[in-house]
C-alpha positions in Angstrom: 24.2 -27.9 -25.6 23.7 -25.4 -28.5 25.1 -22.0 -28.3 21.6 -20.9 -27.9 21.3 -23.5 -25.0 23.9 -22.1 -23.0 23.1 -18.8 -23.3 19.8 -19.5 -22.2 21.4 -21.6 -18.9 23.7 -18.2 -18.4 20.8 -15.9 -18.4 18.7 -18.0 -16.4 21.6 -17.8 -13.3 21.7 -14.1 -13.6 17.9 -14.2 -13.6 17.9 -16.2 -9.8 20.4 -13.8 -8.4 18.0 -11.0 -10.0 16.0 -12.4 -7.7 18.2 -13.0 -4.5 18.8 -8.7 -5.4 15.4 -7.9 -5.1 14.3 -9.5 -2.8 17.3 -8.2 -0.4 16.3 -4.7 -2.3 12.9 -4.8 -1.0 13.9 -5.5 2.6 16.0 -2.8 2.5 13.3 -0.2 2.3 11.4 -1.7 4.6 12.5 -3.9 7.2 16.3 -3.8 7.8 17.8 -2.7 10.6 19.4 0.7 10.1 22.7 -1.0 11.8 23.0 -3.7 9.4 23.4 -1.1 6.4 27.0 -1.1 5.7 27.2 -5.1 5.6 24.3 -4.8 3.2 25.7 -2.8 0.7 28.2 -5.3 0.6 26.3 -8.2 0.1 24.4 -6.4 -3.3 27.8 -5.7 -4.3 29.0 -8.8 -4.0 26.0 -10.2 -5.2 26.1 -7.2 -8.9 29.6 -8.9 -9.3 28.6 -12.4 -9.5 26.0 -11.3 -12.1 28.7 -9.1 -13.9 30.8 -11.6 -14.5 28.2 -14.1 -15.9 27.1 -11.6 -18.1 30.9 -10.4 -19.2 31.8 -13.9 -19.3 34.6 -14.1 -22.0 32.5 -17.6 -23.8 29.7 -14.9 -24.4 31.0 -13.1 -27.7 31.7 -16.3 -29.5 28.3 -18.3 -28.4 26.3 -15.0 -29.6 28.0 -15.2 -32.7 27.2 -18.7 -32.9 23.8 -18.8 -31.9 23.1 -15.8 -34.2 24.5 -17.5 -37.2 21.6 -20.0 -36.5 19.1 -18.0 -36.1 16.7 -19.8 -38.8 16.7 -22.9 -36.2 14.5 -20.6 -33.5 11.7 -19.7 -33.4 10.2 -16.1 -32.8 10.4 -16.2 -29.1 14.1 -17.8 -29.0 15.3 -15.2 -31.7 14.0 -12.0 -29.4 15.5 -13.3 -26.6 18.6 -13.7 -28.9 18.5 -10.3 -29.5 17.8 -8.8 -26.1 21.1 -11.3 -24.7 23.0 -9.4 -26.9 21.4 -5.9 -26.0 22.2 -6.8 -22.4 25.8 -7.9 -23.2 26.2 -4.8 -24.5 25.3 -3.2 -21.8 27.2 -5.3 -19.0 30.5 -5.8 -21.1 31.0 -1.7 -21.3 30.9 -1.8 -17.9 34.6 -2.3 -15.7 33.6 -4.4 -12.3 34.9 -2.1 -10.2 32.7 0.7 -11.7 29.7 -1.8 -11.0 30.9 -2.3 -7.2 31.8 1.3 -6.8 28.2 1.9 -7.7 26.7 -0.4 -5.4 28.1 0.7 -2.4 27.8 4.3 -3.3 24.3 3.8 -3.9 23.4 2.5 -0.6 25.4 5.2 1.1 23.3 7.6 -0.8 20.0 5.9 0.1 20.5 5.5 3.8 21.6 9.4 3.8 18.9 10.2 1.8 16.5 8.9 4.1 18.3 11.3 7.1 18.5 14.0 5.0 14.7 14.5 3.8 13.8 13.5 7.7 15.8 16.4 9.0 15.7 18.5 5.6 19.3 18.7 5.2 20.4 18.1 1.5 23.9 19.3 2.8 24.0 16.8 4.2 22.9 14.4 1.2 24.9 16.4 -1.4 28.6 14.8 -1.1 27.3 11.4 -1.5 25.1 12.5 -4.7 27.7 14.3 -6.0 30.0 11.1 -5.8 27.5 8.9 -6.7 26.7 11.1 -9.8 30.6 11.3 -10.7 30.3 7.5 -11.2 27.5 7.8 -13.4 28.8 10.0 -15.8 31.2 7.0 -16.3 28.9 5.0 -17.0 27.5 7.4 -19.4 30.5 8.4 -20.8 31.7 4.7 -21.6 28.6 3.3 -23.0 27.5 6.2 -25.1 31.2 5.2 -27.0 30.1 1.3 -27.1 26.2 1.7 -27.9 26.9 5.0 -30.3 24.3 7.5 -28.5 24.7 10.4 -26.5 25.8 10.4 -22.8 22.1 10.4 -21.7 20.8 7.9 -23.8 23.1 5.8 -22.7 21.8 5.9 -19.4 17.9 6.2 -20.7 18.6 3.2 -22.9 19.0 1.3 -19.4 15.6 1.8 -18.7 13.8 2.5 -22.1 15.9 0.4 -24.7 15.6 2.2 -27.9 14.3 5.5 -26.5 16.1 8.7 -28.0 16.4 12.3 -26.7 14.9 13.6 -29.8 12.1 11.5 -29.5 11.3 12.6 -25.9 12.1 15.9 -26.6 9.5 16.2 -29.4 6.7 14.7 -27.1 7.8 16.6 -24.0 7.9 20.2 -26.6 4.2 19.2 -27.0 3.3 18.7 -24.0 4.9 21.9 -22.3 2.8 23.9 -25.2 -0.2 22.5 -24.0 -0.1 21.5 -20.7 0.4 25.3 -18.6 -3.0 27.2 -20.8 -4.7 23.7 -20.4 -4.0 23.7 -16.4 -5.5 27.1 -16.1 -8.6 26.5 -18.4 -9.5 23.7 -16.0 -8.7 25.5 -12.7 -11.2 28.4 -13.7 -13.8 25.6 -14.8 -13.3 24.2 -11.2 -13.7 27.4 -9.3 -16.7 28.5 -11.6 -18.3 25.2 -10.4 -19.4 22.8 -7.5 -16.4 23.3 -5.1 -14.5 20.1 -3.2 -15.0 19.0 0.4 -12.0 17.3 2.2 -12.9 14.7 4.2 -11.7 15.5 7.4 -9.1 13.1 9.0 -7.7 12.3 11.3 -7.3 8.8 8.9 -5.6 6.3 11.5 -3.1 4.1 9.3 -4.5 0.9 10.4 -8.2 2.0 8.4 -6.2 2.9 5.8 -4.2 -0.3 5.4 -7.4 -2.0 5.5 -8.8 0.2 2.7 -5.6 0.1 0.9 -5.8 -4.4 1.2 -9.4 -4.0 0.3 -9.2 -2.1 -3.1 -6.1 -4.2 -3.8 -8.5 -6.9 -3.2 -10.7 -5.4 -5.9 -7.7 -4.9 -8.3 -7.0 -8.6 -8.2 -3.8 -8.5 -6.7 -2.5 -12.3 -5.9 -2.0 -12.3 -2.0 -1.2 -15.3 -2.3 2.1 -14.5 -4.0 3.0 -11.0 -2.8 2.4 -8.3 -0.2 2.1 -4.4 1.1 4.2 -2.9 3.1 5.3 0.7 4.0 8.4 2.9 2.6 10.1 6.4 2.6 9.2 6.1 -1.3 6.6 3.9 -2.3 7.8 1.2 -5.0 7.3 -1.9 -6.4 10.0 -4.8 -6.3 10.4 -8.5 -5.2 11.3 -11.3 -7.5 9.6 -13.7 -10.0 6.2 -14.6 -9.3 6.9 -12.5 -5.8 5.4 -9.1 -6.0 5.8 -6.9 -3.3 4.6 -3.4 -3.4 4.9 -0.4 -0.6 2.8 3.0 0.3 2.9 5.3 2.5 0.4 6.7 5.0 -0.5 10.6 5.8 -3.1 10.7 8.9 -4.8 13.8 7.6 -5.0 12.8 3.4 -6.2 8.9 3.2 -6.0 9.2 -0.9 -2.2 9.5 -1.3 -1.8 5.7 -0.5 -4.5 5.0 -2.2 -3.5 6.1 -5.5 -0.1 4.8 -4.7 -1.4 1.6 -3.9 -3.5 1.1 -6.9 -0.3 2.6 -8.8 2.2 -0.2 -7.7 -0.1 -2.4 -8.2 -0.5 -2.0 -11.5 3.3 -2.3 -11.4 2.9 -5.9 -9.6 -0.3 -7.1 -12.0 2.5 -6.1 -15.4 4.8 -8.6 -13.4 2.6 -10.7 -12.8 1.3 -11.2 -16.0 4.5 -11.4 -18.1 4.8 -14.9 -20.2 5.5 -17.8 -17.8 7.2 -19.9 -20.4 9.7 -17.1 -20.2 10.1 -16.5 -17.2 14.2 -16.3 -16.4 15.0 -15.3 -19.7 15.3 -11.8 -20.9 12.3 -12.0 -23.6 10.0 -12.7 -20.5 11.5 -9.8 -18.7 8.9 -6.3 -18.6 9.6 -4.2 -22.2 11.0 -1.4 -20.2 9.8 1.2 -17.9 7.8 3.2 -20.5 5.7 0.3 -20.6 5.9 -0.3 -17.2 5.1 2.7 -16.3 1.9 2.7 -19.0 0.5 0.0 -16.7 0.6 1.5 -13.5 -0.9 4.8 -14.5 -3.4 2.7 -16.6 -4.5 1.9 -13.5 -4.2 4.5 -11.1 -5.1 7.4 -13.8 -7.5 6.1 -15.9 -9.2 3.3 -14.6 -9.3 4.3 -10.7 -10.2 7.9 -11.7 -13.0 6.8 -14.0 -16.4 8.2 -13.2 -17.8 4.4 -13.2 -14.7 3.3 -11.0 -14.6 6.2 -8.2 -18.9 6.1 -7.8 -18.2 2.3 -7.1 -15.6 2.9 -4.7 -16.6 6.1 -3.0 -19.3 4.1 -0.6 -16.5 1.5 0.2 -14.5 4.4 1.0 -17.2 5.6 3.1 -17.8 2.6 5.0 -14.0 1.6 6.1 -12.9 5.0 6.7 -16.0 5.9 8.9 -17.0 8.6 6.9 -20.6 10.5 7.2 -21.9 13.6 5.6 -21.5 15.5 1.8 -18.0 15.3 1.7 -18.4 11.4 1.6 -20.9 11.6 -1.5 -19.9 9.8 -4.7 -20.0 13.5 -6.2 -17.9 14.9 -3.7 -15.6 12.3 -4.0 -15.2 12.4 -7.9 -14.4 15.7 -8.1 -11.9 15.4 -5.2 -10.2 12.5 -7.2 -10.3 14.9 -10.1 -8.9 18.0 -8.3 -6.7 19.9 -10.8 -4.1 22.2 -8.7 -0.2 22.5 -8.7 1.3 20.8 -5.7 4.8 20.2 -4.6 4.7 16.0 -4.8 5.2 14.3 -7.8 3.4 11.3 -6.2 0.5 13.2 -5.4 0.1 15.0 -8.6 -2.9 15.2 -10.4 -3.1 13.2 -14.1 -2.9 17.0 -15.7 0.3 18.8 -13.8 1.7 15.2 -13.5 3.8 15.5 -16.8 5.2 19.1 -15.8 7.1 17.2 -12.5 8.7 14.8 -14.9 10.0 17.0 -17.2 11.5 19.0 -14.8 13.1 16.5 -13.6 14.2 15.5 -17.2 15.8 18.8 -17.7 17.9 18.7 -14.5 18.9 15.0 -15.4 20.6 16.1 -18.8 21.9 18.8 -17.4 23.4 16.7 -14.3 25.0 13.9 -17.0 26.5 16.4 -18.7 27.9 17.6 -15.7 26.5 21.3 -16.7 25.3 21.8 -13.0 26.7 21.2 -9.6 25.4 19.0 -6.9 25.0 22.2 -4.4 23.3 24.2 -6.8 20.2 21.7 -7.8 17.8 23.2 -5.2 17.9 26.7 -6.5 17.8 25.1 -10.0 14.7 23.3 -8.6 12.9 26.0 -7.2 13.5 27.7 -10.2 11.9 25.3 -12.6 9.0 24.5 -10.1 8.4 27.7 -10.7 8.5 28.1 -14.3 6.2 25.1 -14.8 4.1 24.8 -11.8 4.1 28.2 -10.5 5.2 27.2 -6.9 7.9 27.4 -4.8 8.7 24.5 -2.4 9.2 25.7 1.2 12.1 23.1 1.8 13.7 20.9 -0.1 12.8 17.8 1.7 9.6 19.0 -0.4 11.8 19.6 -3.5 14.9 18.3 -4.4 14.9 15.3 -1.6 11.5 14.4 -2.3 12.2 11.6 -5.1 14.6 8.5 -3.5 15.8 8.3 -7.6 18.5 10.6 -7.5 19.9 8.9 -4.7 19.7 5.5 -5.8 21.7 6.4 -9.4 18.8 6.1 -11.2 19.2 8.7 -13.9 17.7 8.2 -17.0 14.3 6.9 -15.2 12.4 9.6 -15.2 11.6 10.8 -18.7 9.6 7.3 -18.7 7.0 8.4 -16.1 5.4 10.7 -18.7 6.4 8.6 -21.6 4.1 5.7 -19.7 1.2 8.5 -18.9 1.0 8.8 -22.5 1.4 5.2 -23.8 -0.9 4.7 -20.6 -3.6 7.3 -22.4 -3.7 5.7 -26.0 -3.9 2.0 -24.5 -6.6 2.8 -22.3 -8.2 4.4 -25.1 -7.7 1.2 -27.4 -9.4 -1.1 -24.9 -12.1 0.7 -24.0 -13.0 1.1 -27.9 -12.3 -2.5 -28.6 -14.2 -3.7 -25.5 -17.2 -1.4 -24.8 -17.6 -3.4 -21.2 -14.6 -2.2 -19.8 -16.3 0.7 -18.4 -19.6 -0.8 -17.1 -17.2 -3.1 -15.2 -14.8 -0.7 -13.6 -18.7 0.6 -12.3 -19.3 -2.5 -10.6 -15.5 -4.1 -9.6 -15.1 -6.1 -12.5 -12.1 -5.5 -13.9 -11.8 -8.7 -16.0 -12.8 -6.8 -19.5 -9.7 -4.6 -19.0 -7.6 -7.4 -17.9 -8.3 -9.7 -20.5 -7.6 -6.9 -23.2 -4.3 -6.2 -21.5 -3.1 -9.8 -21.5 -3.7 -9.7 -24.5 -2.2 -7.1 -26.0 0.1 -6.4 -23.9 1.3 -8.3 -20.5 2.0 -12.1 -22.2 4.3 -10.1 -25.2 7.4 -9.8 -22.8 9.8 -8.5 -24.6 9.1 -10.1 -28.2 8.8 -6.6 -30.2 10.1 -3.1 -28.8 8.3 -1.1 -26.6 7.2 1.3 -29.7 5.9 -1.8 -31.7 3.9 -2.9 -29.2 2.6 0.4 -28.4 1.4 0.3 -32.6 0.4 -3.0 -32.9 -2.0 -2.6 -29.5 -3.7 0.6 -30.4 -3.0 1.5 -34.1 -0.4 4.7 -33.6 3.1 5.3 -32.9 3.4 6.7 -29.2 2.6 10.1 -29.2 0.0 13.0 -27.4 -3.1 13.3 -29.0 -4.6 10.4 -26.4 -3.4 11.6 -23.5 -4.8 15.0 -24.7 -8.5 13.6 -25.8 -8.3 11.8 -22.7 -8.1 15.0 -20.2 -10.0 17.1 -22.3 -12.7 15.0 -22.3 -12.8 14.5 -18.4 -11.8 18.5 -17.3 -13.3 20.3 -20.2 -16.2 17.4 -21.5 
C-alpha cells in the first residue's frame, strides 16, 4: 500500500471502534443497568486506549510525511482527508494514555453521579468528582495549547470546533449580548400588548406524546429503518455510522419540550445521516464540527419547526394525537405559544431569542473553569449570579442551574460556545435556502420538506469535511459567519 493507503486502513479501524463507543455510549444513557456501571467505564476505557494507540501509532509521523509529499497524486477529497489525519494526530499524539484512561473512567464516575445528584439536588454531592474530572482537563488543555500553539481554551474548543478562536467568539458573542437583553424586552412588551397565550392543559401521558414525538419524526423523514428514539436524563443524539439514535424526554404537564427536542436531535441524526457515503470511516466523511452540527439541528427545530407555515400544519396534528379541544388548540394559539418569548431556567427549553444568553453564560464559566480562576464549590453562586445578569432570574435549585446540563460532567468543556455559534450559522443558512429556493416555505406548510432538504444536501450535508466549517458557512450563503441573520431573522418574526 501507499502511505496514503495505510493511513486510510488506520483511520478506518479507529472509525469501527468509534462505532463499538457509541453505540455502548448510547446504551449507557439509556438502558444499562445502574449495577453494571463501574465494569462499563472500563470497557470505554479500554476501548479509548485501543483507538489511542492507533492513532499515536509511532508509523504515523513518517507515513504523513510521506503521503503529504505526494499530495499532487490525490485528489480533492483524499487531500482533506490528508489534512484532517494530521489535525487528528495532532490532537491524539499530545495526549499521554494514561491521561486518556484517567479521563474515561472519571467521566463515567461524573455521569452516574450526576444523574444522583440533579435527582436529589445535591451538587455536593457531584462537586468532588467534577472538580477531579476538571483537574484532568486542564491537562489536557494545558498540553495541547503547547503542541497546537493556542490558548488553554482553544485547545479544548478546537476539539469540537477545529479552527474556532476565542477572539472570534468573543466578537460574535460582544454583539450578541449588546443586542439581545433591549431586544428581549422590546418583544416581551409587544407580547403583553397583544393576543395573550393559552396553555394547553395537560395532563400529556408520555405514551401520546411518544406517539406525537414518532409521528412528527415521521414528518421530518427520519430513517426508522436505521435508527431509533428513546428516553434520557439529557436528551442527545449518538449511535454509530448509518445508526442514528436520538433521545427526549417527557414532562406530563408541557407536551412541547420533547417535541422541540425531538425535532432538534433529529436534525442532529438527518446531518449524520446525510454525510458523503463514499466517506464514510474516514475523517473527511466525518460531521465539520459541532458549529455545524449544531447549525443543523436548530435549523430544524428553530427555524423550520417554528415557521408560521410549519407550526399551522402541525398544530391540527397536535390536536388530534394529544386529544386536544378548545382555543388553546387553535393554530393561532399554538403559534404564539411556539413563539413565546420569556426567560426561563432551561437551556433546552429556551426560546430562539434568550437561547444565546444560556450559552454564553456558560461560555464565561468555561474559560473561567480552564483557567482554573474558579473553584468547583463556588460555580452555583457564580451561576446564579450570571443568570441573573443575563436573564434576570434566579434558579431555585441548582438541579435547575448548575446540574441542569449532563456537559460539565461528561468533560465536555469547550462544547458549548458552538450551540450559539450553530444558532447563528443555523440563521444565515436558513436564510440562504429559503432565498434560493422560494418553495421551501410553501412546503414546510404542507409536510414537504424535500425543498429544504435537497438545498441542504447540497450545500451542506454531502461536503463532510472537505473545506472548514467557516468556508463552507461562505461558500453556502455568501458571508463569513456572523449576526446580522440571526438578527433579521428574529426581528422579522417578534417585531415584523
Amino acid at each position: 500500500m501507499t502511505a496514503y493507503q495505510s493511513l486510510e486502513a488506520l483511520r478506518k479501524r479507529v472509525s469501527v471502534l468509534g462505532n463499538a463507543i457509541g453505540i455502548l455510549h448510547w446504551d449507557q444513557e439509556t438502558m444499562m443497568p445502574e449495577g453494571v456501571a463501574p465494569g462499563r467505564a472500563r470497557d470505554l476505557a479500554e476501548l479509548s486506549l485501543m483507538v489511542h494507540e492507533i492513532e499515536t501509532d509511532e508509523r504515523l509521523p513518517d507515513l504523513l510525511a510521506e503521503a503529504e509529499a505526494q499530495q499532487e497524486q490525490l485528489d480533492s477529497w483524499q487531500r482533506a482527508n490528508l489534512r484532517e489525519m494530521r489535525h487528528l494526530y495532532l490532537h491524539a499524539n499530545a495526549t499521554p494514555a494514561e491521561l486518556v484512561e484517567k479521563i474515561v473512567i472519571a467521566r463515567s464516575d461524573s455521569v452516574t453521579t450526576w444523574k444522583d445528584a440533579r435527582a436529589a439536588n445535591d451538587f455536593k454531592r457531584l462537586a468532588p468528582k467534577l472538580d477531579t474530572l476538571f483537574q484532568l482537563q486542564r491537562e489536557v488543555a494545558t498540553i495541547k495549547s503547547e503542541a497546537l500553539g493556542v490558548t488553554p481554551y482553544e485547545a479544548l474548543l478546537d476539539e469540537y470546533d477545529p479552527g474556532r478562536r476565542e477572539v472570534q467568539v468573543d466578537a460574535l458573542f460582544d454583539e450578541l449580548v449588546a443586542f439581545l437583553p433591549d431586544f428581549t424586552r422590546e418583544v416581551m412588551a409587544r407580547q403583553v400588548a397583544g393576543p395573550g397565550v393559552i396553555q394547553p392543559r395537560g395532563p400529556f401521558p408520555v405514551a401520546d406524546q411518544e406517539k406525537l414525538s414518532r409521528a412528527v419524526m415521521e414528518i421530518l423523514d427520519f430513517p426508522f429503518d436505521r435508527g431509533r428514539l428513546d428516553t434520557a436524563a439529557h436528551p442527545f443524539s449518538g449511535g454509530a455510522e448509518g445508526d442514528n439514535r436520538i433521545t427526549t424526554r417527557y414532562s406530563e404537564d408541557d407536551f412541547t419540550k420533547s417535541l422541540m427536542a425531538v425535532i432538534h436531535e433529529t436534525g442532529h441524526a438527518l446531518y449524520e445521516d446525510g454525510r458523503p457515503h463514499q466517506w464514510r470511516g474516514q475523517p473527511v466523511g466525518e460531521s465539520r464540527g459541532m458549529t455545524l452540527h449544531e447549525s443543523q439541528s436548530l435549523l430544524l427545530e428553530m427555524q423550520a419547526a417554528r415557521s408560521e407555515e410549519f407550526i399551522r400544519y402541525l398544530a391540527p396534528i397536535t390536536r388530534e394525537i394529544l386529544g386536544g379541544d378548545g382555543p388553546a388548540w387553535e393554530a393561532d394559539n399554538i403559534l404564539r405559544l411556539y413563539r413565546k418569548v420569556e426567560p426561563g431556567l432551561i437551556r433546552v427549553y429556551a426560546d430562539e431569542v434568550t437561547y444565546p444568553l444560556h450559552v454564553i453564560l456558560r461560555y464565561q464559566l468555561e474559560k473561567a473553569i480552564v483557567a482554573d480562576e474558579i473553584r468547583v464549590g463556588d460555580l452555583p453562586g457564580a451561576w446564579n449570579d450570571m443568570m441573573q445578569q443575563y436573564l434576570g432570574i434566579i434558579p431555585p435549585t441548582d438541579s435547575d442551574g448548575v446540574m441542569q446540563d449532563v456537559h460539565w460532567p461528561e468533560g465536555l468543556l469547550g462544547y458549548f460556545p458552538t450551540y450559539s455559534l450553530g444558532a447563528l450559522a443555523a440563521a444565515q443558512i436558513f436564510a440562504a435556502a429559503t432565498e434560493a429556493r422560494p418553495e421551501i416555505l410553501p412546503g414546510l406548510g404542507k409536510g414537504d420538506l424535500k425543498p429544504l432538504y435537497g438545498w441542504l444536501d447540497e450545500n451542506i450535508r454531502s461536503k463532510g469535511c472537505l473545506y472548514t466549517a467557516d468556508e463552507l458557512i461562505e461558500q453556502a450563503t455568501g458571508a463569513p459567519l456572523g449576526v446580522e441573520a440571526y438578527k433579521a431573522a428574529v426581528r422579522a418574526r417578534y417585531l415584523g
